[in-house]
Every structure is written in structure tokens, then in C-alpha cells.
C-alpha positions as CSV (number, residue, x, y, z in Angstrom):
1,X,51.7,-4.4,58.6
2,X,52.5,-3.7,62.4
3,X,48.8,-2.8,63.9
4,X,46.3,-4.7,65.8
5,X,42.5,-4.3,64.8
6,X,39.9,-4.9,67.9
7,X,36.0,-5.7,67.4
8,X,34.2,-5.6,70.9
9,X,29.8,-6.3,70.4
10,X,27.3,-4.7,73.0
11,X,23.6,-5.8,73.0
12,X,21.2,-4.2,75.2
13,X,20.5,-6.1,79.1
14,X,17.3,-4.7,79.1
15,X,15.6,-7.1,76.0
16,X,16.0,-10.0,78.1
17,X,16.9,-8.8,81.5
18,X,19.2,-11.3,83.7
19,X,18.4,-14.0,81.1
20,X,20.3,-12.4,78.5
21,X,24.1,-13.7,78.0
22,X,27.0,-11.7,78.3
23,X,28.5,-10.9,75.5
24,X,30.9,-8.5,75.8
25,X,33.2,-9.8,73.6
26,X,36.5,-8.7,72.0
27,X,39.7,-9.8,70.4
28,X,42.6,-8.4,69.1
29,X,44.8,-10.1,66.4
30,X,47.2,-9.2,63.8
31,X,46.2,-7.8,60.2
32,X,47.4,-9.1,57.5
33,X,49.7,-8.1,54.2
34,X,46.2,-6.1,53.0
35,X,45.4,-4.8,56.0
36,X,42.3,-7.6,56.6
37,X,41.3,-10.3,59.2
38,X,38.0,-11.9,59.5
39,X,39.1,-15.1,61.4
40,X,37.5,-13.8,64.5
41,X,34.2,-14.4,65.1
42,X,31.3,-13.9,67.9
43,X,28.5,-16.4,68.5
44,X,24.8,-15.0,68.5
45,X,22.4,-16.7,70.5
46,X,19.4,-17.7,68.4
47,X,17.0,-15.9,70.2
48,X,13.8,-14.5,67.9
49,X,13.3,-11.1,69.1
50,X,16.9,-10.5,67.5
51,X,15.3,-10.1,64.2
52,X,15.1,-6.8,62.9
53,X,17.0,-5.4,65.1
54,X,20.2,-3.7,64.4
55,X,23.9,-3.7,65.8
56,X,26.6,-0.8,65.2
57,X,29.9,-0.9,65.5
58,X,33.1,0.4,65.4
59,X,36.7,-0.9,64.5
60,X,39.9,0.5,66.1
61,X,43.5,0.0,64.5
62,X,45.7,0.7,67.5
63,X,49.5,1.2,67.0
64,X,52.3,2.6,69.1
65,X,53.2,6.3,68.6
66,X,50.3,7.7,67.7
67,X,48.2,9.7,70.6
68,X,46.3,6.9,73.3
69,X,47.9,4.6,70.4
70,X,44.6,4.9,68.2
71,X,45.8,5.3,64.4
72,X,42.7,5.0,62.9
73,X,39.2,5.0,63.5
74,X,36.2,3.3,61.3
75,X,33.1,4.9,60.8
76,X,30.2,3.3,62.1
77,X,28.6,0.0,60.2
78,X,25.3,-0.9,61.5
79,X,23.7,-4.3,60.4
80,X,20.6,-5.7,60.7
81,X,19.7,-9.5,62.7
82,X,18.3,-11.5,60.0
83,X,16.0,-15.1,60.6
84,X,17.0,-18.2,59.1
85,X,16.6,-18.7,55.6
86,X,13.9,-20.6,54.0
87,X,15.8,-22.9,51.3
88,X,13.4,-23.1,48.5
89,X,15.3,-26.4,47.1
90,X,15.5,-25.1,43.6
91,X,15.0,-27.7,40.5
92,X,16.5,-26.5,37.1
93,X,14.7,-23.4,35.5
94,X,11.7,-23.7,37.8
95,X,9.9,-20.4,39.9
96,X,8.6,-20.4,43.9
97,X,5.5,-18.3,44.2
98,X,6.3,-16.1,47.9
99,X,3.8,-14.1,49.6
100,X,5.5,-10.7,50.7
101,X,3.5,-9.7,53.3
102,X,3.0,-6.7,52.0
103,X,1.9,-4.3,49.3
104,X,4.7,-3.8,46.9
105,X,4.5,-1.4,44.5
106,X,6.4,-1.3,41.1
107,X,6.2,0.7,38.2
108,X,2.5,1.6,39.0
109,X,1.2,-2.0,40.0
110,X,0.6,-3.5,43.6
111,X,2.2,-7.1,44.2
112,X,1.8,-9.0,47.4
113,X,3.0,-12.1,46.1
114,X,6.5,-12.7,43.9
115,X,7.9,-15.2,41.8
116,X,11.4,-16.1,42.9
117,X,13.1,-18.1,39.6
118,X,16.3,-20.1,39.9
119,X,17.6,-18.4,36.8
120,X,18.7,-15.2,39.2
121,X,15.6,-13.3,38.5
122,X,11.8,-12.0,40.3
123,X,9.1,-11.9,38.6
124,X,5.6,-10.7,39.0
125,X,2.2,-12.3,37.7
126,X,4.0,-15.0,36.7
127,X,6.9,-16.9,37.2
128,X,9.9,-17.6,34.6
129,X,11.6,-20.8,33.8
130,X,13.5,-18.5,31.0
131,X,17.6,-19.4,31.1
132,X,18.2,-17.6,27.8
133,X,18.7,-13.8,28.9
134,X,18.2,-11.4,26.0
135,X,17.3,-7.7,26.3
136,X,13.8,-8.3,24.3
137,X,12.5,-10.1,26.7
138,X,13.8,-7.8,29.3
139,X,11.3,-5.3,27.7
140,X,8.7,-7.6,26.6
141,X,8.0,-10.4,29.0
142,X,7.0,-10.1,32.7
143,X,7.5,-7.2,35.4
144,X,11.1,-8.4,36.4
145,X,13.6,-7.4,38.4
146,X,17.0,-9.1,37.3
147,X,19.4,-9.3,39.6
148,X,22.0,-12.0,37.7
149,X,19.8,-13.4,35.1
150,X,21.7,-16.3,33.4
151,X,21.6,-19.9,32.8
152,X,22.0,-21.0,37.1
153,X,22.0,-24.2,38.3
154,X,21.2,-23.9,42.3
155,X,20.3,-27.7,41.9
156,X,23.3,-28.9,41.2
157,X,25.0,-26.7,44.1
158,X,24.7,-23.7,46.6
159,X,21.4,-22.2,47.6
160,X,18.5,-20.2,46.6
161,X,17.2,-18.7,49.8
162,X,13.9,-16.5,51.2
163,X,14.1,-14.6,54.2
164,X,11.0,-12.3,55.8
165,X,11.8,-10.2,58.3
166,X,8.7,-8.1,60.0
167,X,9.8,-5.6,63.0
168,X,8.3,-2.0,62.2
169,X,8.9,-2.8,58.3
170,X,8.7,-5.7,56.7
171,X,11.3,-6.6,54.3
172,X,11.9,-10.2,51.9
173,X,15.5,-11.1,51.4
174,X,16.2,-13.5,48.1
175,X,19.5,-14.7,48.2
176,X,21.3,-16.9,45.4
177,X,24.1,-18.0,47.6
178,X,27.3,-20.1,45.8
179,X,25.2,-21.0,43.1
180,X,26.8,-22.0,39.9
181,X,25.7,-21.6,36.3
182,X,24.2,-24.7,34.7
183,X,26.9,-27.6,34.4
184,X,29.8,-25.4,35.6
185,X,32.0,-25.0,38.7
186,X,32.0,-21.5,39.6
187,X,30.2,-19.6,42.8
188,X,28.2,-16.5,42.5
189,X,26.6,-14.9,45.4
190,X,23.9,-12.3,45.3
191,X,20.9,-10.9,47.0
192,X,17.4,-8.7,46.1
193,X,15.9,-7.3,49.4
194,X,12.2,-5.5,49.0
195,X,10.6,-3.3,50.8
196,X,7.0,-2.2,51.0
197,X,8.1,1.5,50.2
198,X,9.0,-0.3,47.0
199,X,12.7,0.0,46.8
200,X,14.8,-2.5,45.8
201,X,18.5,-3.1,46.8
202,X,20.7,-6.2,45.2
203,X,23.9,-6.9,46.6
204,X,27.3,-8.5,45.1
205,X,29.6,-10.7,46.1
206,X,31.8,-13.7,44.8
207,X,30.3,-13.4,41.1
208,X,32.5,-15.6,38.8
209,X,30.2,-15.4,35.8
210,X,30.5,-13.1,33.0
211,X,27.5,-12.9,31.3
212,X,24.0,-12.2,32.4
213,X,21.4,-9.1,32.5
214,X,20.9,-7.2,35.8
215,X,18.6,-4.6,36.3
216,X,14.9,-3.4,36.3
217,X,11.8,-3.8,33.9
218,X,8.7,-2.8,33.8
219,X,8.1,-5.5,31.0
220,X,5.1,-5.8,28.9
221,X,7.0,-4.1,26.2
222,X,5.8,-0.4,27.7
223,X,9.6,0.2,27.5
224,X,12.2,1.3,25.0
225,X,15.6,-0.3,24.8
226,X,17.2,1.5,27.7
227,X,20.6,-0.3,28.8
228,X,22.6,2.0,30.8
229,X,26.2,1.5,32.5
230,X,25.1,0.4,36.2
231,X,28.6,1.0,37.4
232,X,29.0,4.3,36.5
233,X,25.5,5.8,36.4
234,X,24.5,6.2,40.0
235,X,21.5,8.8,40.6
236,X,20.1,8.3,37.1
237,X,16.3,8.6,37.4
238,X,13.9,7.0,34.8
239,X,10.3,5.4,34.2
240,X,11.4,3.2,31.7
241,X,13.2,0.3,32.5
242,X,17.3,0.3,33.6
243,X,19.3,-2.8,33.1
244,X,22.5,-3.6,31.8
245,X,23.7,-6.8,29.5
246,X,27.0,-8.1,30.3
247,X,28.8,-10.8,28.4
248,X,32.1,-12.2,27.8
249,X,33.2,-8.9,25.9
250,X,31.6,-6.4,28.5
251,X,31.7,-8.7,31.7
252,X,30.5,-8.0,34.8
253,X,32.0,-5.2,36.9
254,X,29.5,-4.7,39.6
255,X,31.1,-6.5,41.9
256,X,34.3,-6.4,44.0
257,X,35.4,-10.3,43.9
258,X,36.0,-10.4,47.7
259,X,34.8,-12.7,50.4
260,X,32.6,-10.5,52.9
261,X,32.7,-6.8,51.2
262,X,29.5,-6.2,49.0
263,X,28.8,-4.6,45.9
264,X,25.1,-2.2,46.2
265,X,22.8,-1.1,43.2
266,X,19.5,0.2,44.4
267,X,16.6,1.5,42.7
268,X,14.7,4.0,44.8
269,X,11.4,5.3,43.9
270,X,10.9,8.9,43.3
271,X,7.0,8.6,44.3
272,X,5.0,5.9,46.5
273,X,3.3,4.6,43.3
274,X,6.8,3.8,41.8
275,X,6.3,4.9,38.5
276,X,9.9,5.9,38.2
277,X,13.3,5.0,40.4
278,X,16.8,6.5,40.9
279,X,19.3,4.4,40.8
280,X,22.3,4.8,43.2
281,X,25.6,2.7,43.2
282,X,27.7,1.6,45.5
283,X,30.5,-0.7,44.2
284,X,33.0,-2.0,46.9
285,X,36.8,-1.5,45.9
């Protein structure tokens, strides 16, 4: 492919005045067979009052011919600064208590604390050393929310990783990242991100294994049985719980296999006491 992509990054003089860096920055470079390149980069200063904020921009693909030699235009992408992760060093099956730092509501109940469990999973009241996924105890056991619940092994590589971030809302970030499943070599990648209105968004990326349950529970057995497609049914509302099984017949197909793109399923509440979410999809290509 004959195009050139450009990135350029502006940050506002005014957070830190004259003591602020430039950096306007941008490159140009060649795309390749699939119309991709992320070998360019831009260094952010670690500077604290970057977190929370947020950065759009925009990607050109310029070519010859076309008028001012724009082909194409992106929309915008805005992302959000994040602080450094908080590597909770992870032994097999165990569960980190985390103070959110705010009220969290979730089917009916308050939290302000969660229990992060290396087996790909939150739970509240209690944590979890459970590696042996089965829909009963998605029903039965603890408030959860699942987002690749499976046999993991973040000890024996990869990273299990908290993040707060507190600028006008408060948000905690749980990130799996390139952590394998118990005694095997592959890499999965995901993310849960919180927030005090009580939604909850998990993320996809680089997910090798096949089998595992992701979703929502209410637990406590005050569900039915209610596995749904999570691929396919975006804006489904419900009170009961929403989860999905996958194994090695039915594997998991929320996710696009690539190396930056991510894969979105979020649960929205449909009241502030989250007694019942919608759930919306948003799986990359």
C-alpha cells in the first residue's frame, strides 16, 4: 500500500506554563501490507497532574491525487492518562482485598472495597481462590464480576495490576496483563475498569485461552441460569445475572487477537442503585 499515515500530539502550555516540554511531535512512515504501523512512538513525561486527563487525536492517510493529498480522515480517539500500576504480585489462586475509593453500587448493594482474585475474576464480601469455573457457582457463590474466569497462573508469568485514578471521577483499573493459565505458555490480556456510577467496562486483547466464564453475577443464588451470547447480544437489559461459558467447543470470540485494538463489553446500569444493567458490545474486527 502506497500511503503515508501521520500522528502529531498537542498538550496544553497552560498546565505547566514555560516548564512544560515541547512536544509537538510527528512522524510520517510507510503502512504496511494491512494498512497498520505502530512502530512510532511519543515519550510522555511522567508528570502527575497528567492523570485523568484526556488526549484526542486524529490520523491522516495522505496520498497523491486526491484533493490537498488527504485520502482519508479518522475520526477522533480520545484516551485517557492513566498512573502507574500497582503490581499486586499474585501467588496461585489467592485474592487482594482493594479499597475503591468510592461507593460502588452493584445489583442493589454498596461496596467500597473489592476482592481482586488471580483466577481473572472480582469479587465482593469475599475473595475467591476458586480456579474451577462452573456456571453454579456463577449463580451461587459470591457477587462477581468475571471477566476471564479460568484456571490463571499470573505467578508463574505476566502481571496482575491495580490502577486508581481520581480527577473529577474516580475510576479502579484491574488489569491481567500476559498472564498465562496455570502451567501453560499462552498470553491473555484483559482489563475491568469501575466506576462509582456503577458501570463496568472489560476490555480484550491477546486472549489465547479457550475456556473460561465472563460476565456478571449477582450471586447468592438470587439468579436463574441466564447465559447469553455476549458477542451478539449488545443492549440486552436484565436484573438477573449475564455471563457466558466458553470452552473448547464454543471458545472465546470476544476478542479480536491483535496487538493494540481492544475488544469492549460493558454493563451499564439502568438506575443508580444498579439493580439491573444493559449490556453493550463492542468487538474489534
Amino acid at each position: 500500500m502506497s500511503a503515508n499515515i501521520w500522528f502529531d500530539l498537542w498538550l496544553a502550555q497552560w498546565l505547566y506554563g514555560s516548564a512544560w516540554p515541547n512536544l509537538w511531535s510527528g512522524s510520517f512512515t510507510s503502512l504496511n501490507s494491512s494498512g497498520e504501523n505502530f512502530g512510532n512512538t511519543i515519550q510522555i513525561p511522567n508528570y502527575p497532574d497528567l492523570v485523568g486527563l484526556e488526549l484526542s487525536h486524529v490520523g491522516l492517510c495522505l496520498e497523491g491525487g486526491y484533493p490537498g493529498n488527504l485520502k482519508e480522515l479518522t475520526e477522533v480517539h480520545t484516551f485517557k492518562f492513566w498512573p502507574m500500576p500497582v503490581d499486586q504480585a499474585p501467588g496461585d489462586d489467592t485474592s487482594h482485598l482493594v479499597d475503591l475509593g468510592f461507593s460502588f453500587p452493584f445489583y442493589g448493594q454498596n461496596y467500597t472495597q473489592v476482592y481482586v482474585n488471580a483466577n481473572g475474576n472480582l469479587t465482593f464480601g469475599s475473595g475467591d481462590s476458586d480456579f474451577s469455573e462452573t456456571e453454579a457457582e456463577m449463580l451461587s457463590d459470591q457477587p462477581r464480576i468475571a471477566a476471564i474466569w479460568d484456571d490463571l497462573g499470573p505467578h508463574q508469568g505476566g502481571k496482575l495490576f491495580v490502577k486508581t485514578i481520581d480527577r473529577n471521577e474516580r475510576e479502579l483499573v484491574v488489569e491481567w496483563v500476559n498472564v498465562p493459565q496455570l502451567s501453560a505458555s499462552d498470553f491473555n490480556t484483559v482489563r475491568v475498569i469501575l466506576r462509582p456510577d456503577g458501570s463496568i467496562k472489560m476490555q480484550y486483547r491477546d486472549v489465547d485461552l479457550q475456556d473460561s466464564i465472563v460476565g456478571i453475577s449477582p450471586g447468592n443464588g438470587i439468579s436463574s441460569a441466564s447465559q447469553i451470547d455476549l458477542s451478539t447480544s449488545g443492549y440486552r437489559t436484565s436484573s438477573g445475572a449475564m455471563f457466558e461459558q466458553f470452552d473448547a467447543s464454543s471458545p472465546l470470540d470476544i476478542t479480536s487477537g491483535g496487538t493494540i485494538w481492544w475488544s469492549d463489553i460493558v454493563f451499564e446500569p439502568t438506575s443508580s442503585s444498579a439493580t439491573s444493567y444493559t449490556l453493550k458490545t463492542n468487538i474489534a474486527p
